[in-house]
C-alpha positions as CSV (number, residue, x, y, z in Angstrom):
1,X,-9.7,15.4,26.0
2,X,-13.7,15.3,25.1
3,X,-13.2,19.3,24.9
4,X,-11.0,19.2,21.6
5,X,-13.6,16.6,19.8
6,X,-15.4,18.6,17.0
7,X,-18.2,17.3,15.2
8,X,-16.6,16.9,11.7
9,X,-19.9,18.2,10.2
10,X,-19.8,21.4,12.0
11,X,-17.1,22.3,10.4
12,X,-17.3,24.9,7.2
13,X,-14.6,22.8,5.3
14,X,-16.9,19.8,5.4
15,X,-19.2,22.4,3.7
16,X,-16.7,23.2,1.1
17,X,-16.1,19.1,0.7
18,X,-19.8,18.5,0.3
19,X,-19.7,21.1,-3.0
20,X,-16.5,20.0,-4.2
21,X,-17.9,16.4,-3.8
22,X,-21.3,17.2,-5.9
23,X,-19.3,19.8,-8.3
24,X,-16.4,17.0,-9.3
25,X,-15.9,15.6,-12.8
26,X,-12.9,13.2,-12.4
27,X,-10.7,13.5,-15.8
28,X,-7.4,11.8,-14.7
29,X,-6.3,12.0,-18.2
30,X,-7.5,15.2,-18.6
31,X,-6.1,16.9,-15.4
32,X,-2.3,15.4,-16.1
33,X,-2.5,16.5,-19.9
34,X,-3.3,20.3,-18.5
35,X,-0.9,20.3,-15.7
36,X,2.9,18.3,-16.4
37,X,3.6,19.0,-12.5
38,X,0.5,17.4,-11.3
39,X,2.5,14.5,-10.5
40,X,5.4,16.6,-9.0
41,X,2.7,18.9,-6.8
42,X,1.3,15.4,-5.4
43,X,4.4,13.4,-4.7
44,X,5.9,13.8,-1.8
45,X,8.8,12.3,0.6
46,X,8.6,10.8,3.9
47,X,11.8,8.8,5.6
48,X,12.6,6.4,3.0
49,X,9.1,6.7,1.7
50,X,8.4,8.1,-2.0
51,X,4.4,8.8,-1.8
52,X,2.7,10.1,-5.1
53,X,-1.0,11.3,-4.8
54,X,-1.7,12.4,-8.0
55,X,-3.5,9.8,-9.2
56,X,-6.4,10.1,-7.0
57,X,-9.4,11.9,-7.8
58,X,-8.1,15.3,-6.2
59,X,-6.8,19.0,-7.0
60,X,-5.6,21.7,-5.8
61,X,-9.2,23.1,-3.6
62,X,-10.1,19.7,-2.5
63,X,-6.6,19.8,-1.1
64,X,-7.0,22.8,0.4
65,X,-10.5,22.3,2.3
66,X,-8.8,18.5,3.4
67,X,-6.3,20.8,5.0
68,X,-8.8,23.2,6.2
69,X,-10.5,20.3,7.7
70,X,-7.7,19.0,9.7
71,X,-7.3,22.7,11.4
72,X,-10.7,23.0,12.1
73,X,-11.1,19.6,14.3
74,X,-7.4,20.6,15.3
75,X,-5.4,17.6,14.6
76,X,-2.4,19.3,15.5
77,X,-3.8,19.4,19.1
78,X,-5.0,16.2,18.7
79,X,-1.1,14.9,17.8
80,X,1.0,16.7,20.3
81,X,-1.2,15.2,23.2
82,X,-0.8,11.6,21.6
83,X,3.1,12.4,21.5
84,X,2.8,13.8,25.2
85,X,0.8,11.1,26.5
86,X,-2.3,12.9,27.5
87,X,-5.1,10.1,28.2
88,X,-6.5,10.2,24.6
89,X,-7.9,6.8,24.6
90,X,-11.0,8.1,26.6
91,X,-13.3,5.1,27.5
92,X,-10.2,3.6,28.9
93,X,-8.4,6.5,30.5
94,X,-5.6,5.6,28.9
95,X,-2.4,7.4,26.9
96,X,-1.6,6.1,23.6
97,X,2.1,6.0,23.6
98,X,3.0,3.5,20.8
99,X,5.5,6.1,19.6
100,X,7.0,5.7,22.6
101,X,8.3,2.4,22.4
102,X,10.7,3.3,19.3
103,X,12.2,6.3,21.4
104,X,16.0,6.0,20.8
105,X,17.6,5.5,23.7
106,X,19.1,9.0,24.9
107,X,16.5,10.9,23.7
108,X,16.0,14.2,25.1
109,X,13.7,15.8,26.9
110,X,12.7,11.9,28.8
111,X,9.5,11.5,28.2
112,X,7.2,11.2,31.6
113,X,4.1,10.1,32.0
114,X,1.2,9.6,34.8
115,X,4.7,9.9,37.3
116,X,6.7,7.3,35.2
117,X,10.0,7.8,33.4
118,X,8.5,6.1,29.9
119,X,11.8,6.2,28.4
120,X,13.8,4.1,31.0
121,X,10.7,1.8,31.0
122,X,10.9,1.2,27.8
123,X,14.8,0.5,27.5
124,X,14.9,-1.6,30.5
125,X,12.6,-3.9,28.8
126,X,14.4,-4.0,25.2
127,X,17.3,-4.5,27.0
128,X,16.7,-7.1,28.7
129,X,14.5,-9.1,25.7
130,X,18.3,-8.0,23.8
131,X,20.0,-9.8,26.5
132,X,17.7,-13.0,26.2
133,X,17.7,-13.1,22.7
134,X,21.9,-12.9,22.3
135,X,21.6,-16.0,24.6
136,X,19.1,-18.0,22.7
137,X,21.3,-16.8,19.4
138,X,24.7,-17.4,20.9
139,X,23.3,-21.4,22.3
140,X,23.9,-20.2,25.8
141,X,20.1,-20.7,26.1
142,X,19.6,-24.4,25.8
143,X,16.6,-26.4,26.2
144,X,16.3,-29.3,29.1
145,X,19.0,-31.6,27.0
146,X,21.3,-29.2,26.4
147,X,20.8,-28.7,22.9
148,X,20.3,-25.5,20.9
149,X,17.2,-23.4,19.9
150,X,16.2,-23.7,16.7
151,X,12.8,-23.0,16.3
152,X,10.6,-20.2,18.3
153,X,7.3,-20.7,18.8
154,X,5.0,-17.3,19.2
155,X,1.3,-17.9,20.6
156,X,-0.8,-15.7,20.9
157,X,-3.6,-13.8,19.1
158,X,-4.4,-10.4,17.7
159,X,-2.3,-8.0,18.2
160,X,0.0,-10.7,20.2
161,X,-0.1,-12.4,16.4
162,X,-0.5,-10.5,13.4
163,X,2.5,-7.6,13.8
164,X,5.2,-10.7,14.8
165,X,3.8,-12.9,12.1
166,X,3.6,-10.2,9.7
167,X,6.9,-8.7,10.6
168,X,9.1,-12.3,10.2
169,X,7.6,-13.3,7.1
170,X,8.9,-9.8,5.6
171,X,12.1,-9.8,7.0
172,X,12.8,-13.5,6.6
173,X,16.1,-12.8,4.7
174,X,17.6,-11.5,7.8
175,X,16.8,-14.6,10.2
176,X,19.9,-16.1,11.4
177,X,20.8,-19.6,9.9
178,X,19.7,-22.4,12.1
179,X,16.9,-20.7,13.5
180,X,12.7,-20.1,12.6
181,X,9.9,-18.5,13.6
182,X,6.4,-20.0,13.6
183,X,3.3,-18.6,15.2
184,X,0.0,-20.3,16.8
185,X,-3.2,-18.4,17.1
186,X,-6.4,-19.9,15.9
187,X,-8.2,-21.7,19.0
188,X,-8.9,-24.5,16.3
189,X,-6.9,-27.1,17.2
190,X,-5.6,-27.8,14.1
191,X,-3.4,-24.5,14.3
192,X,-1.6,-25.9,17.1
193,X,-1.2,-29.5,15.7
194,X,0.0,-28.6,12.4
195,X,2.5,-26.0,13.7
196,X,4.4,-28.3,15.9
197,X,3.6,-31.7,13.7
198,X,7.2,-31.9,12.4
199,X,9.1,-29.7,15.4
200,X,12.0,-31.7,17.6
201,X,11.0,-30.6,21.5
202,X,14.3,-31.0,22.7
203,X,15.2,-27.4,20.3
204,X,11.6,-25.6,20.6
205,X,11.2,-22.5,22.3
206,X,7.2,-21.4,22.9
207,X,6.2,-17.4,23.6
208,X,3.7,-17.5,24.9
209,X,2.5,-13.5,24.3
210,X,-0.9,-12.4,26.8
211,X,-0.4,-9.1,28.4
212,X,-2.5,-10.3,31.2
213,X,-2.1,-14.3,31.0
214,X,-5.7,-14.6,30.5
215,X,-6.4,-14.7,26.7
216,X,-8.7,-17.5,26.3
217,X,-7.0,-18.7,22.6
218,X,-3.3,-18.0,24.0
219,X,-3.7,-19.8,27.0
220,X,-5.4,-22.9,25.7
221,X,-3.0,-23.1,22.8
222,X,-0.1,-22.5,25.6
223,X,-1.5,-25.8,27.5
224,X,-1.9,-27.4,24.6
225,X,1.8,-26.9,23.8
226,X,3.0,-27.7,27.0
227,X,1.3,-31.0,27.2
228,X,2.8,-31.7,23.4
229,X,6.3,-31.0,24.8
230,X,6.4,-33.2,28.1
231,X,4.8,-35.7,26.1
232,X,7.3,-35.8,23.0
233,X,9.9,-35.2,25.5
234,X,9.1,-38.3,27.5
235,X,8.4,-40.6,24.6
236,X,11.5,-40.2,23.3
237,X,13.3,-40.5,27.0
238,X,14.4,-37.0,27.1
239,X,12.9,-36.6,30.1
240,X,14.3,-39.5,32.2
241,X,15.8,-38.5,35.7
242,X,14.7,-34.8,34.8
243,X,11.7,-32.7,35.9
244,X,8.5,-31.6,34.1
245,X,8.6,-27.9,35.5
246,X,12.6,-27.6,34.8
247,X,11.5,-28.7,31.0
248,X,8.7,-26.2,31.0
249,X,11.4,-23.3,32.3
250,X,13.6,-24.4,29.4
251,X,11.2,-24.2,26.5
252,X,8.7,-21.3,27.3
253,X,9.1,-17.6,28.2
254,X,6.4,-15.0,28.3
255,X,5.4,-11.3,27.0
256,X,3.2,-10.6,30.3
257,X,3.0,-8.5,33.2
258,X,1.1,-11.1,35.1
259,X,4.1,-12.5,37.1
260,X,2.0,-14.6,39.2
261,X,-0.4,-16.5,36.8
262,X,3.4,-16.7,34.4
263,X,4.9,-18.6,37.5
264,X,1.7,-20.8,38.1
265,X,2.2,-22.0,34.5
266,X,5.7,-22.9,34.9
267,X,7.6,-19.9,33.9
268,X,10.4,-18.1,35.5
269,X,8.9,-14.6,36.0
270,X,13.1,-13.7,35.0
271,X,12.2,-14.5,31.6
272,X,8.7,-12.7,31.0
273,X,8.9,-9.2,29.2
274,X,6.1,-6.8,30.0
275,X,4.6,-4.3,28.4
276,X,2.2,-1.3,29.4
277,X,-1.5,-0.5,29.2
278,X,-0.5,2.5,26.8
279,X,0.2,0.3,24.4
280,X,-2.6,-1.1,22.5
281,X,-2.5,-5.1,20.8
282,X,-2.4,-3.8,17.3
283,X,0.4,-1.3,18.2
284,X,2.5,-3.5,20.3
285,X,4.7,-5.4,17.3
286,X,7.5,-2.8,18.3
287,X,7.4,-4.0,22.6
288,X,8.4,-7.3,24.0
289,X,5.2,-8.6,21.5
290,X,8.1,-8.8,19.3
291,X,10.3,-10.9,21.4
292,X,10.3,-13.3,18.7
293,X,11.6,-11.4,15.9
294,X,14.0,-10.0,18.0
295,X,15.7,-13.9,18.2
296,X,15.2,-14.8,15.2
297,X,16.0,-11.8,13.5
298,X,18.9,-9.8,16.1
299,X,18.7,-7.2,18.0
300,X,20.5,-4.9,15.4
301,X,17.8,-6.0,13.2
302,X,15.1,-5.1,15.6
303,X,16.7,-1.9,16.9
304,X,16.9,-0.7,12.9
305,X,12.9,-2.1,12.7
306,X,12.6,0.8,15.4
307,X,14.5,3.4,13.9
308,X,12.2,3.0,11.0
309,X,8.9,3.8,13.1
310,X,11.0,7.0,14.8
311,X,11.8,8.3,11.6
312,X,8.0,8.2,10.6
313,X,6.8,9.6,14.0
314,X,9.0,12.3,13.4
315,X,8.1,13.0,10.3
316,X,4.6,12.9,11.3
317,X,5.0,15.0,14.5
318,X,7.1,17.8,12.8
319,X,6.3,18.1,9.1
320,X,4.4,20.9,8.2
321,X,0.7,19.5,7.0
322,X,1.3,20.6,3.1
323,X,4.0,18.1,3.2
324,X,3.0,15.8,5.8
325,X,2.7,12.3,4.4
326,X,0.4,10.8,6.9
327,X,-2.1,13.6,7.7
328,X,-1.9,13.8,3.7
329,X,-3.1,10.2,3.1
330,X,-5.5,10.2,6.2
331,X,-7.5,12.9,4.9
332,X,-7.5,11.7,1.5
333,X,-9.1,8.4,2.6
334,X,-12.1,11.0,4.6
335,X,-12.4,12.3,1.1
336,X,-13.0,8.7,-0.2
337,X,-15.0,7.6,2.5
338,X,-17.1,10.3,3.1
339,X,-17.7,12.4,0.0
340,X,-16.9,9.8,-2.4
341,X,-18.6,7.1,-1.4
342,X,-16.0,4.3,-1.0
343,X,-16.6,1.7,1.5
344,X,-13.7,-0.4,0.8
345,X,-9.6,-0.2,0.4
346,X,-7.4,-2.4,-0.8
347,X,-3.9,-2.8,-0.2
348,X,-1.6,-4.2,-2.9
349,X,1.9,-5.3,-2.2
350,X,4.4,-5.8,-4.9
351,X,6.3,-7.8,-2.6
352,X,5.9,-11.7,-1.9
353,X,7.3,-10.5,1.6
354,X,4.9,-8.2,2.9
355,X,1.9,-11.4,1.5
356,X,0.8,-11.0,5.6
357,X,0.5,-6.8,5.6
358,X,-3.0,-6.4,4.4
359,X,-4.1,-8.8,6.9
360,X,-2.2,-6.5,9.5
361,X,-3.6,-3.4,8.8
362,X,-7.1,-5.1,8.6
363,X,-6.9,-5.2,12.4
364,X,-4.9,-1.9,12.3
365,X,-7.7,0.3,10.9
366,X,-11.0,-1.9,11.3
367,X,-9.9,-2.4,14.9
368,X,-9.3,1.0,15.2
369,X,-11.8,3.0,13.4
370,X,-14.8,0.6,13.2
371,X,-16.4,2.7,15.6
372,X,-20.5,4.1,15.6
373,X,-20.3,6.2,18.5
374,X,-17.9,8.9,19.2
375,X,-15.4,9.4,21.7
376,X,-17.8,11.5,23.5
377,X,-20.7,8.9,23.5
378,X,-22.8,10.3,20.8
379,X,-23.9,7.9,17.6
380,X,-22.1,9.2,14.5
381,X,-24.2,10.6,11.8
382,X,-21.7,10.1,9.1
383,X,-19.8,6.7,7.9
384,X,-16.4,5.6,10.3
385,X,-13.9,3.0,8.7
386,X,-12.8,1.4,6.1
387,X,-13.1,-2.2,4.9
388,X,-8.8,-2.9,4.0
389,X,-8.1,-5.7,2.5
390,X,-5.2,-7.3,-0.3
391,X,-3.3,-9.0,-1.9
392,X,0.2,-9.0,-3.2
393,X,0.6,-8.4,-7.1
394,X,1.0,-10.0,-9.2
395,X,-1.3,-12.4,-7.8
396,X,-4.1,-10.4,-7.1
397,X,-4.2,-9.1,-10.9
398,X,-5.4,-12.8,-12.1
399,X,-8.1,-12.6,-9.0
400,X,-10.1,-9.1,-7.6
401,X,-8.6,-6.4,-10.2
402,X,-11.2,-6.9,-12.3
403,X,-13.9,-5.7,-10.1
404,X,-11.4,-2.7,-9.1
405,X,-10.6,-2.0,-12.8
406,X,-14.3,-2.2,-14.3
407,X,-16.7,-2.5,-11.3
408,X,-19.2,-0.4,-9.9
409,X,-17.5,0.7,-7.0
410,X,-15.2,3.0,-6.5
411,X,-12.2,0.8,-4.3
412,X,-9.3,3.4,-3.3
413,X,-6.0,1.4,-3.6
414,X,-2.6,1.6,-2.8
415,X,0.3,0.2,-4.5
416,X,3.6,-0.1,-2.6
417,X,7.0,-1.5,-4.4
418,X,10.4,-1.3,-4.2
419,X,13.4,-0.5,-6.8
420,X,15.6,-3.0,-5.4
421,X,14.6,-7.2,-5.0
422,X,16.3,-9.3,-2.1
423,X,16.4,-12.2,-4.9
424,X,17.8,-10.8,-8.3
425,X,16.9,-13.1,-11.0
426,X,16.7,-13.5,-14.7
427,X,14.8,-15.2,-17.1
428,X,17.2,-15.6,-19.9
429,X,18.1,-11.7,-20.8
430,X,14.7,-10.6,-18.9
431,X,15.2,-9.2,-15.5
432,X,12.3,-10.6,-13.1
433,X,12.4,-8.0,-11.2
434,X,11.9,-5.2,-14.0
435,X,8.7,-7.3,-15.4
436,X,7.7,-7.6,-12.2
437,X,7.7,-3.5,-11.5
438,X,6.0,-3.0,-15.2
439,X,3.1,-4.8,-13.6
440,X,3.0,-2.2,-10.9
441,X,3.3,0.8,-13.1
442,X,1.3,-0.2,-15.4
443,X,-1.6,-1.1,-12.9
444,X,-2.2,2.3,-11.5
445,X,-1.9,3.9,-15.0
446,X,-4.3,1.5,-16.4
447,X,-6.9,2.2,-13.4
448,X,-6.1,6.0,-13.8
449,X,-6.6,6.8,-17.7
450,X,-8.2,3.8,-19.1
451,X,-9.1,3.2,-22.0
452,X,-11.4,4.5,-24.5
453,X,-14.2,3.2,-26.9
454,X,-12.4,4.8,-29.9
455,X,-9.2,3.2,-28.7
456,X,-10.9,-0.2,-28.3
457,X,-12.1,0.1,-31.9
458,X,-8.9,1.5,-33.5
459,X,-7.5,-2.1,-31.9
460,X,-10.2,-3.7,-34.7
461,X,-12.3,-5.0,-31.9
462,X,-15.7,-6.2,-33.1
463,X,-18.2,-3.8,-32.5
464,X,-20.4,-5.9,-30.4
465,X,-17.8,-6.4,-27.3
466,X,-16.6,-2.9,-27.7
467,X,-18.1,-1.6,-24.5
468,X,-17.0,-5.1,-22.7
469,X,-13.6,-3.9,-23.4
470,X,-13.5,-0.2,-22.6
471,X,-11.9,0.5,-19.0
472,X,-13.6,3.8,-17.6
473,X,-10.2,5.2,-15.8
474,X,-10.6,7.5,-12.6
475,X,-10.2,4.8,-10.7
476,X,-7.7,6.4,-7.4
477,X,-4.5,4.5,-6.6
478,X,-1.3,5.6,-4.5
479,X,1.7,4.4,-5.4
480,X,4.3,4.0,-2.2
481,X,8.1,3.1,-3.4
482,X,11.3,2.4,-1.5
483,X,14.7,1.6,-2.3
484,X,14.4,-1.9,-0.8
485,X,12.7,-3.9,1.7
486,X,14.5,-3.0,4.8
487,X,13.9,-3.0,8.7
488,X,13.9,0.5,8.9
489,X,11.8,0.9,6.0
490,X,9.1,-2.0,6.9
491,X,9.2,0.2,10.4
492,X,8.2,3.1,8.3
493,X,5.5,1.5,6.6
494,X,3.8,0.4,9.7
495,X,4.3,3.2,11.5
496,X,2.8,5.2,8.0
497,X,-0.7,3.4,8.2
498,X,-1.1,3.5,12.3
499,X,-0.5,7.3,11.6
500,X,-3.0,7.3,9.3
501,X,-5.2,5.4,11.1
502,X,-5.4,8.2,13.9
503,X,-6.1,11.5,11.4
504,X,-9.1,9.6,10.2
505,X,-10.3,9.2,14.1
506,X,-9.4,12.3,14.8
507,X,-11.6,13.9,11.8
508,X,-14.5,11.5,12.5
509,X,-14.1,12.0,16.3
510,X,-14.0,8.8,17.7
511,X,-12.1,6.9,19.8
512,X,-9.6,5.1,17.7
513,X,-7.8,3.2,20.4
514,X,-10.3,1.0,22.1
515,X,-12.3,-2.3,20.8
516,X,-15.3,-2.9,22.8
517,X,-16.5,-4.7,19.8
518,X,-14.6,-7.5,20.4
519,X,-16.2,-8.4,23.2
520,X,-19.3,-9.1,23.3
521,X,-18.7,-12.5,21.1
522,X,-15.9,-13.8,23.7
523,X,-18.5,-13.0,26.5
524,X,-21.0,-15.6,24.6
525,X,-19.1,-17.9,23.6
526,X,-18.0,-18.2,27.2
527,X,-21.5,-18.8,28.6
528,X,-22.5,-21.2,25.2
529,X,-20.1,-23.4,26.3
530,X,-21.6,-25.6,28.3
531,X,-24.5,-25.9,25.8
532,X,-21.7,-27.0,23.3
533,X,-20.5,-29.2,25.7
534,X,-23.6,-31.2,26.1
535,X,-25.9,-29.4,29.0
536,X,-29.6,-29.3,28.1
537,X,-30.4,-26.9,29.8
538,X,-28.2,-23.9,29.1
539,X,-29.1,-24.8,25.5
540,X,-32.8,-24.6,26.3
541,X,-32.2,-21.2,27.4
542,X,-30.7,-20.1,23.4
543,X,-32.6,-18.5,20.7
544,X,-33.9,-21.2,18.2
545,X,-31.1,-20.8,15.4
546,X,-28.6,-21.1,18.2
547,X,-30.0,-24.3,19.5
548,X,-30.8,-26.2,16.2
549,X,-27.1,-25.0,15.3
550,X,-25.9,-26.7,18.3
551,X,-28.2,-29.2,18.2
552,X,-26.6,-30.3,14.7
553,X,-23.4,-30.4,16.1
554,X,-23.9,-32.6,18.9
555,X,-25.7,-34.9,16.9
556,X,-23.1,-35.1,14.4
557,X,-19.9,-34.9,16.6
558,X,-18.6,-38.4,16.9
């Protein structure tokens, strides 16, 4: 695939982006006055998805040479070889066939690929993770005593973490009564301890979620669990005349393809659910990764979650690029990244229920796109990535906004809502949900148009904090609305930003679907261990700031 990479530079649109970039004078309030279908030319439709663009600082040419740009590093090519399953992860050889895990089942033409029928792969495993989960639902599923599940215990890390974790807490309404979710990831061993601290053994079930049964923080945690259970187990005599290894087969399943190292552990292999080396961690909340959520929540819950990510990828795959949601918002952020300036992005749900989304798209897009070489090897001579973070509103309005509304930066941000509330509520005659949604509107108008010196002073503002109080405007927001908070809608969102998330890899030419910089820290701390662990002499071999750090620590570690 290194013969479709284009040097985004090259290119005579990044020319044209370059002028626009120098020539711009952003006049939000200017541009909608002069134009009443600005913000009908810059909304737009996707699935479920209402998108509206126009209050970012674009027009109609800067538009036009973003499109210019995505036909000239041939992003089209680029997407139909994702879609196929052409080895576009390049350091890896790898396909990248996240897409192809919210396939319907019956699709048509089956999708193969590298000799394997991905379609049937895929729908054995969902079917048999359906099949487990009706059982753990129904009580079939017991644990050693024979009483029911009621609480399911995900560990793992990463991309094994984030996307379930993320996923339940915005779904939560839909969990069936009687049963909850709770996830371990942090090595600290305070994760593990808190998260079981009040859980009954004899009704905990633990994932425990490595692809290869070798993730250092998983498979400590996933001892560390399993020594809790025999132990609460045999205190309180539930394990009398019964064995440890036919407890540890009642209360932990895997999401693994490493049969042998699941069955050393004390697993049946029968109840581990693979996945494939196409799938990457941060793309995986839709594969057996979501084993969890597909217990707690249902499977008609989970298989409408993946209905929402096929109605994206279609929309994606198929819509022409004037209309194209995702290649639409992917170039916009290259605009803000690269011509604008902006080094940061921020994320702002209007939704207590997505409060763990920003977090997921940090790994999402820094994962992804925090790249300095490109997928050909080369450094890059231009800036990769974005730095995503957020918080829902209204919260983050009494915290950050400030520095977004009046600040020096310029801090792209996108607003997402929805018309309808899981919890209706009023406050005497005010609906909540109404005051809450004026916060949202009136956010990205605020940061849009501002507010003037002369408008500060017709207030009767003293002089002397006028310019304290004047709000500059221009500042770019998206606004992203749904009807409601759905499966298939969260599906689409997800599926929205990892969609973005490949345009801007594609454009910057890099190799959005490995993370070699992960590693180098695991490799360390694996070889500092024994230095933590007392051994003189690997210490004596660290830099000095390593060894007076670690000296500290073992003089102060009781």
């Amino acid at each position: 695939m290194t013969k479709n990479i284009v040097d985004p530079t090259t290119t005579s649109a990044w020319a044209e982006l370059n002028e626009h970039s120098k020539n711009l004078k952003p006049d939000l309030r200017g541009w909608f006055a002069e134009d009443s279908k600005r913000a009908e030319r810059f909304t737009f439709e996707a699935a479920d998805l209402l998108v509206d663009l126009s209050k970012n600082l674009i027009n109609t040419e800067i538009l036009e040479s973003l499109k210019k740009l995505a036909a000239e590093v041939k992003l089209d090519e680029r997407r139909a070889a994702m879609f196929s399953g052409e080895h576009i992860n390049m350091t890896e050889d790898r396909a990248v066939l996240h897409t192809a895990l919210r396939r319907p089942s019956g699709i048509s033409p089956e999708l193969q690929v590298d000799g394997q029928n991905v379609d049937a792969d895929v729908q054995e495993v969902l079917g048999r993770m359906y099949d487990f989960a009706d059982r753990v639902r129904s009580g079939e599923w017991t644990g050693i005593t024979g009483k029911k599940i009621e609480t399911v215990v995900n560990i793992g890390i990463g991309g094994s973490d984030l996307g379930p974790v993320m996923v339940y807490e915005a779904l939560k309404p839909y969990a069936q009564d009687g049963l909850e979710a709770r996830f371990i990831s942090n090595i600290d061993p305070t994760d593990a301890a808190e998260t079981v601290a009040d859980l009954d053994p004899e009704t905990t079930l633990f994932i425990v979620a490595s692809k290869t049964f070798g993730t250092l923080e998983t498979l400590t945690n996933a001892r560390v669990c399993r020594q809790w259970l025999l132990d609460s187990l045999r205190e309180n005599g539930a394990l009398d005349g019964k064995e440890e290894n036919d407890a540890v087969a009642s209360h932990f399943i895997a999401v693994s393809t490493a049969l042998d190292k699941v069955k050393d552990f004390g697993i049946d292999p029968e109840n581990a659910f693979g996945f494939w080396n196409w799938v990457g961690g941060r793309y995986s909340v839709d594969s057996a990764i979501g084993t969890s959520l597909a217990i707690v929540l249902g499977p008609d819950v989970f298989e409408e979650f993946l209905a929402g990510f096929h109605a994206m990828d279609e929309h994606f795959r198929t819509a022409a690029l004037e209309e194209n949601v995702p290649a639409l918002m992917g170039l916009l952020n290259i605009w803000n990244v690269n011509f604008l300036g902006a080094e940061t992005h921020a994320v702002l749900p209007y939704d207590q229920y997505l409060h763990r989304f920003p977090a997921y798209l940090q790994q999402l897009t820094m994962e992804s796109n925090g790249k300095g070489v490109t997928a050909e090897g080369k450094p890059v001579i231009y800036n990769t990535g974005e730095v995503f973070w957020g918080e829902p509103g209204t919260n983050g309005q009494h915290a950050f906004y400030q520095l977004i509304h009046q600040g020096t930066r310029i801090i792209p941000a996108d607003f997402i809502a929805f018309a309808n509330p899981v919890h209706a509520t009023k406050d005497g005659d005010q609906d909540v949900h109404e005051l809450f949604l004026a916060n949202f509107f009136a956010q990205t108008k605020a940061l849009a148009f501002g507010k003037t010196a002369d408008e500060v002073r017709a207030e009767g503002t003293d002089e002397a904090i006028v310019p304290a109080r004047v709000f500059t405007g221009n500042r770019p927001t998206t606004s992203i609305m749904a009807s409601k908070l759905t499966p298939s809608v969260l599906g689409q969102l997800i599926a929205l930003y990892e969609h973005i998330t490949f345009v801007q890899g594609v454009v910057w030419g890099i190799d959005s679907f490995d993370q070699w910089g992960v590693e180098l820290g695991k490799q360390l701390a694996q070889q500092l261990a024994p230095a933590v662990a007392g051994d003189r002499e690997v210490l004596a071999e660290q830099d000095s700031s390593t060894q007076n750090l670690i000296g500290f620590y073992l003089n102060q570690r009781k």
